[in-house]
N, C-alpha and C positions, 0 to 999 in steps of 0.2 A: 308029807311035804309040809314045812312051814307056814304054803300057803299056795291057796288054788285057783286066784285069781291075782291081777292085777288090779289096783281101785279104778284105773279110767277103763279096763275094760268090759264093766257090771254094762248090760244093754234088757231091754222091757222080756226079751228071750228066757232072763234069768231068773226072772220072778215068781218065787216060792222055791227055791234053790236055795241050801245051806253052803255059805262059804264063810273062807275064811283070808283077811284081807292084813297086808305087812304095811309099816311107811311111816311117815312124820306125822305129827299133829299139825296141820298145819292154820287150821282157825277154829274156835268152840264158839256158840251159840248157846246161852241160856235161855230160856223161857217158861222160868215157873218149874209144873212138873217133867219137862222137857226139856233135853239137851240134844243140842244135833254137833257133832264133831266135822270137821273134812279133813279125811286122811287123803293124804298125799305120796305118791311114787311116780318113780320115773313115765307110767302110762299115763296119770293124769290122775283128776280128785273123785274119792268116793264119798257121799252124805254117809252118816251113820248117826242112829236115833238112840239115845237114852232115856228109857222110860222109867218116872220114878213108879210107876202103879204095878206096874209087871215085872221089873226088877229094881225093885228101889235099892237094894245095895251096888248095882253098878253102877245105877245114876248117882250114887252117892260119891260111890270111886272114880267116876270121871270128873268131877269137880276138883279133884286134885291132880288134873293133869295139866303141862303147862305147855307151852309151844315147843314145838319141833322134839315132843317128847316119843320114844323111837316102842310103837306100838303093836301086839298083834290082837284082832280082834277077827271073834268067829259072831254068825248071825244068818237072818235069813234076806232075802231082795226081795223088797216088795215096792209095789207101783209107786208112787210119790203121791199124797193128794193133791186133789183137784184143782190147779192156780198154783201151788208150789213148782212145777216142774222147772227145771233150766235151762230151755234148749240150746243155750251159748256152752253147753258142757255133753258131750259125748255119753257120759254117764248122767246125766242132768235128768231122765224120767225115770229114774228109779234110786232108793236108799237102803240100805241096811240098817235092822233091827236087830239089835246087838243084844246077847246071848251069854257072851264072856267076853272077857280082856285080859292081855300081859301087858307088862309093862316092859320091855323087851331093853330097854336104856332112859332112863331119865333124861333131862337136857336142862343146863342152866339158860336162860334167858340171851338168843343169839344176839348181835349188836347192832343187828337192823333186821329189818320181815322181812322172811322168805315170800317175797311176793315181784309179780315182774312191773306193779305199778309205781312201789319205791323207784325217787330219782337219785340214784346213789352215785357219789364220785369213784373215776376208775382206781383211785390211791385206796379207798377203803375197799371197794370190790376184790382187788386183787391182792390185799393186806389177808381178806379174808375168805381167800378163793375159794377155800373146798364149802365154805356155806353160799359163797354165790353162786356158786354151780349143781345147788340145788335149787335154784330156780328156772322155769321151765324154760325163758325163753334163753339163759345161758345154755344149758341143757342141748337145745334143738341146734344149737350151732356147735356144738361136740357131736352130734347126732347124725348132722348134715355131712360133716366133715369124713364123718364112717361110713357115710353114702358115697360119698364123693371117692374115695381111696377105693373102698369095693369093687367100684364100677368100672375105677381104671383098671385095676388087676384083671375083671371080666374081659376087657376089650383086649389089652395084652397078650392074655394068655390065648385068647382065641387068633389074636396073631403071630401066631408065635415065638412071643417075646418068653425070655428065661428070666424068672428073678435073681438076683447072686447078691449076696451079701458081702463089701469090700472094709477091709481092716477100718476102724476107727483111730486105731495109735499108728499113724504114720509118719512121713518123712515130709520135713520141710521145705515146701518148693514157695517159688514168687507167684501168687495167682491175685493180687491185685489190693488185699486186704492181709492185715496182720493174723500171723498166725496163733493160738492158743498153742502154747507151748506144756510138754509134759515131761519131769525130770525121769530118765532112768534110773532106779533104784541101783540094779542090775549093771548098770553101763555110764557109773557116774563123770560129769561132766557133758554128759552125753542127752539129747532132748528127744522125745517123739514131739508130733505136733497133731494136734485136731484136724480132723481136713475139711476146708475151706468150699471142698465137691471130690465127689471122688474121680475124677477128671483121667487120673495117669493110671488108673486101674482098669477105667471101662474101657482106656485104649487098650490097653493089654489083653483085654478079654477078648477083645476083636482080634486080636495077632492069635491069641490062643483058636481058636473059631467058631466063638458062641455065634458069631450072627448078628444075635438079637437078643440084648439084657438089656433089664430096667432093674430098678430100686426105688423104696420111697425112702431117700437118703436122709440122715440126719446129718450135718453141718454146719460147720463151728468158724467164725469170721470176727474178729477181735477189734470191732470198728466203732466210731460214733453211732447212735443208735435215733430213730425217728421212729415217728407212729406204723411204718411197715416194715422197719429193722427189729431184727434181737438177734440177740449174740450165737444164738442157735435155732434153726430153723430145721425147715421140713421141705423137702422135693422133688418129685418126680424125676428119675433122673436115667435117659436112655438111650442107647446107642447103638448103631447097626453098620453094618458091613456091604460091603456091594450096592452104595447107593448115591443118590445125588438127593440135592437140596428140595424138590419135589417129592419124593418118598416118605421123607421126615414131616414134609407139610402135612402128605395126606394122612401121616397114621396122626399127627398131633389135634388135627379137627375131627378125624373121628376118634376121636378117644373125648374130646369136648363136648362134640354132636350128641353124644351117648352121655354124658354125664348131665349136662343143663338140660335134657331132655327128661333123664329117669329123677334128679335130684329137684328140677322145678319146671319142671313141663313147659318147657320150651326149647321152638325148633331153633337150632343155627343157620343161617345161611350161610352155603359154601357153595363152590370155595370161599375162603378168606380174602379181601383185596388184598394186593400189597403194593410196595411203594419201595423203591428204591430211599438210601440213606439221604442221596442229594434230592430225590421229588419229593422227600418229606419233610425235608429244610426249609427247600422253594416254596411249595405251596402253605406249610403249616408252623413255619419257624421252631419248631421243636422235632427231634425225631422220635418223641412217641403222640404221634398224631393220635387227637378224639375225632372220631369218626364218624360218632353218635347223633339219632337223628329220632325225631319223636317217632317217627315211624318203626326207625330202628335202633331200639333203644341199650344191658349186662356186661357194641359194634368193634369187633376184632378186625384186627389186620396185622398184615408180616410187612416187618420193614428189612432190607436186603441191604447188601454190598456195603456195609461200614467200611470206615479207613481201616487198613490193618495196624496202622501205630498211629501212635498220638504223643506228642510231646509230655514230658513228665511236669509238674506243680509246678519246678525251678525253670523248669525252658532250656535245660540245660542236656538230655537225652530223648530220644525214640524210649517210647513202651510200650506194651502189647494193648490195645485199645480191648481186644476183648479177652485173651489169654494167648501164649504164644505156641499155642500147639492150632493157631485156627491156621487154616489153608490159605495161602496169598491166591487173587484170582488169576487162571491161567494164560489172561490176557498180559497181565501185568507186570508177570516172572522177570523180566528183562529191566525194568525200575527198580527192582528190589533193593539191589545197593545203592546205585546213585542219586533216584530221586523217592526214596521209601514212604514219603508221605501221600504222596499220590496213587499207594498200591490199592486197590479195595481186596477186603476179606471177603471169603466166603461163609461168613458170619449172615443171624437173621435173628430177630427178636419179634415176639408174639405181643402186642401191646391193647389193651383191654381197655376203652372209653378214654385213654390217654394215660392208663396203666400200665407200665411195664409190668408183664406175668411171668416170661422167662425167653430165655437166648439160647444158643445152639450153634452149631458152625459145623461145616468138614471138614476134617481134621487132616493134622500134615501126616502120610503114611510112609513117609520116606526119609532117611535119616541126612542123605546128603541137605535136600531142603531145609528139615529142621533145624539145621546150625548155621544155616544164609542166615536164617531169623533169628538162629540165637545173635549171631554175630552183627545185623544190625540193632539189636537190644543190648550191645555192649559188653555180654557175656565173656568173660576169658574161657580157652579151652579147659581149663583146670577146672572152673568155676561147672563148667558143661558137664562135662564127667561124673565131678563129685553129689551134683547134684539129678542130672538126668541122664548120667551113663545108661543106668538097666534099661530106659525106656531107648533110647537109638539102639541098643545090641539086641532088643527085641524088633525093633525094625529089620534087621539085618535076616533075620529068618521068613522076611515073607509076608509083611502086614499086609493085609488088603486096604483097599482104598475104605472108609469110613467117617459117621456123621454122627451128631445124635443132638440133643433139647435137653435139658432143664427146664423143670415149669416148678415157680414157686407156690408150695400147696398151701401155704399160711393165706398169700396173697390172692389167690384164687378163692378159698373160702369166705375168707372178708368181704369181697368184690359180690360174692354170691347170695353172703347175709346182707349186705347194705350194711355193714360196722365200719367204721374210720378209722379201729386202729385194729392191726394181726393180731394185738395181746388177745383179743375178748375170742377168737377162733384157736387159742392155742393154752391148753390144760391147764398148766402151771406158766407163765411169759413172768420175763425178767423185765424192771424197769429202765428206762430210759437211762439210769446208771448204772443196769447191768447187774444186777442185784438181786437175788429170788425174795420178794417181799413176805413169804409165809415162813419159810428156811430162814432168812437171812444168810442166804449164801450169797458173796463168798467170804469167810471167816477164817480165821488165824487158828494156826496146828501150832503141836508142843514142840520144843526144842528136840525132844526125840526124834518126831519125825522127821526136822530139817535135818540132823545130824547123818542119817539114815540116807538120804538124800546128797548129803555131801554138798547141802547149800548154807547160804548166810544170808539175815536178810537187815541189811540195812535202811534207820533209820533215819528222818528228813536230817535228824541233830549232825549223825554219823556221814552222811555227805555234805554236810555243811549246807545245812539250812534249821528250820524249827525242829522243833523237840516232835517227832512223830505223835 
């Protein structure tokens, strides 16, 4: 093996043990006939001593090494003396006496210290992601986040949710935000699009009779972008069969219950309040009420019954306030055409300290209902067909009645670390213009490929405006 420890995992146990340690330079210490290094890897920092008396040519070779220079060193652990130790470090009572070294990568001089006491802007952090994310405390929030995913799968699977994996190149429906669109090579003229949630799939799954699927979805939504948007995110995303709006609550708090508990030790209290759309108007003028209290400090609640439409930006049409596959309430069936603003959905949103985390609804299982809705969202029967035939001719076979949540996982992990923007919980995050700042995506292809494509792409000059 390359290497037989981890450097934060050396503990007083080790001592007089020959190992051998991989990782970054990440600070030297001279002192005379004495050098001390601290290697660094993902477990944390090891001491490592250079002695010029006992091996003065390694002490001589470690003076030529510079930061974040990519090293392996073998040696033996011994105690630390007496007043040197570090107990702010895991590995902090004990160091390695160094024996040999490689030099495994050189490294020119990064553009800031890998260190988590730099106060560094998020433009350069994310200019220069993959060295910010050798620091520890970026690090533990990509760390957490693999807690987090784990634990939900755990809880899932022990209730017997299925995972299924739903197309990425699909078909262009209206769910609320523009769609990334993708040319067919194969079918020119013709687009897939990104999907926006995999929404008309996990119905389908339900008509097929998984029951019980989830995904941790990736999805693509082509909108203005804020400190908790990007243009591609991450989400829990899960649906069941044979259920009412109670069922979804309890598997969504315990699959919470279990994660703030194993990810940061802490109990939830549940159930979750909740609050009707109009009691969280009344009482809190916003409907994602903070709930949050010193006593109860991470304070969840489910807010219910949304309007099922809302007037569109112009004033000018009904639109699905949350998507139009949500269920109108069964009180309300009779309003549907005449007076549709007054219907409530059987829609409900999870909202965290005054956070929105993710929304969910029962879905319409019937295909006569589903075109009431299309037909008060103004849809033509043509428009219906071309775009949501396959899903009502799947109705037609037998859907069960069904429900399910989206919880956004960007937004949950931020909330969890205490960070103010999703970028710093998510690998590589695009910025605020949509832009990968290490790639610089997105970027201009060759006339081949648009020819190949069967597109044109004009510029500002060409539709009459500036010179692109």
């Amino acid at each position: 093996m390359m290497r037989t420890h981890g450097c934060g995992e050396l503990r007083e146990a080790d001592i007089g043990r020959a190992v051998t340690l991989c990782g970054w330079l990440h600070r030297r210490r001279d002192h005379g006939g004495v050098s001390f290094l601290d290697l660094r890897d993902r477990s944390g920092l090891a001491q490592v001593v250079f002695n010029a008396k006992t091996q003065p040519a390694l002490h001589q070779q470690a003076k030529g090494f510079g930061p974040e220079y990519v090293l392996r060193i073998e040696g033996a652990v011994r105690a630390r003396p007496k007043g040197s130790e570090n107990p702010k470090l895991p590995s902090g009572m004990v160091e390695v006496e160094a024996t040999a070294v490689t030099v495994l990568n050189p490294a020119v001089a990064p553009p800031f210290e890998i260190d988590d006491q730099g106060d560094l802007s998020e433009d350069v952090r994310m200019q220069w992601r993959y060295l910010d994310l050798r620091r520890p405390a970026s690090q533990q929030k990509l760390i957490l986040r693999h807690r987090v995913i784990h634990r939900i799968r755990d809880v899932l699977d022990r209730l017997q949710f299925v995972e299924v994996e739903t197309p990425i190149l699909t078909k262009s429906t209206p769910e609320g935000a523009r769609d990334y669109l993708v040319p067919s090579r194969l079918n020119q003229g013709r687009f897939f699009a990104l999907p926006q949630s995999p929404q008309l799939f996990k119905q389908l799954l339900m008509v097929a009779g998984l029951e019980r699927y989830f995904q941790i979805a990736r999805c693509f939504r082509d909108e203005d972008l804020r400190a908790d948007r990007q243009p591609e995110f991450t989400q829990l995303d899960l649906e069941m069969s044979f259920i009412e709006e109670e069922d979804v609550f309890a598997v969504i708090e315990e699959i919470l219950g279990e994660v703030f508990q194993e990810a940061l030790g802490v109990a939830l209290p549940r159930p979750f309040p909740r609050l009707t759309h109009r009691q969280a108007l009344a009482a809190h003028q916003t409907e994602k009420p903070d709930l949050h209290t010193e006593r109860l400090p991470w304070a969840f609640c489910w807010v219910t019954e949304f309007p099922l439409f809302q007037w569109d930006d112009q004033g000018k049409r009904w639109e699905a306030a949350h998507h139009p596959f949500t269920s109108p309430h069964p009180e309300d069936l009779s309003r549907l055409a005449g007076e549709p603003g007054t219907v409530r959905a059987r829609a409900y949103d999870l909202v965290l300290n005054g956070v929105e985390l993710g929304s969910g609804s029962i879905r319409i299982h019937d295909a006569a209902l589903q075109r009431r809705v299309f037909a008060v969202l103004g849809l033509e029967e043509a428009i219906v067909q071309e775009r949501f035939g396959f899903l009502l001719q799947a109705f037609t076979y037998g859907a069960p009645p069904h429900g399910g949540f989206a919880l956004g996982l960007d937004r949950l992990v931020a909330l969890m670390t205490r960070t103010p923007s999703i970028r710093d919980v998510i690998a590589f995050p695009k910025t605020q213009k949509a832009v990968d700042p290490v790639t610089e995506a997105p970027s201009s292809v060759t006339e081949t490929q648009l020819k190949e494509l069967g597109i044109a792409v004009l510029t500002a000059k060409a539709k009459g405006g500036r010179d692109a």
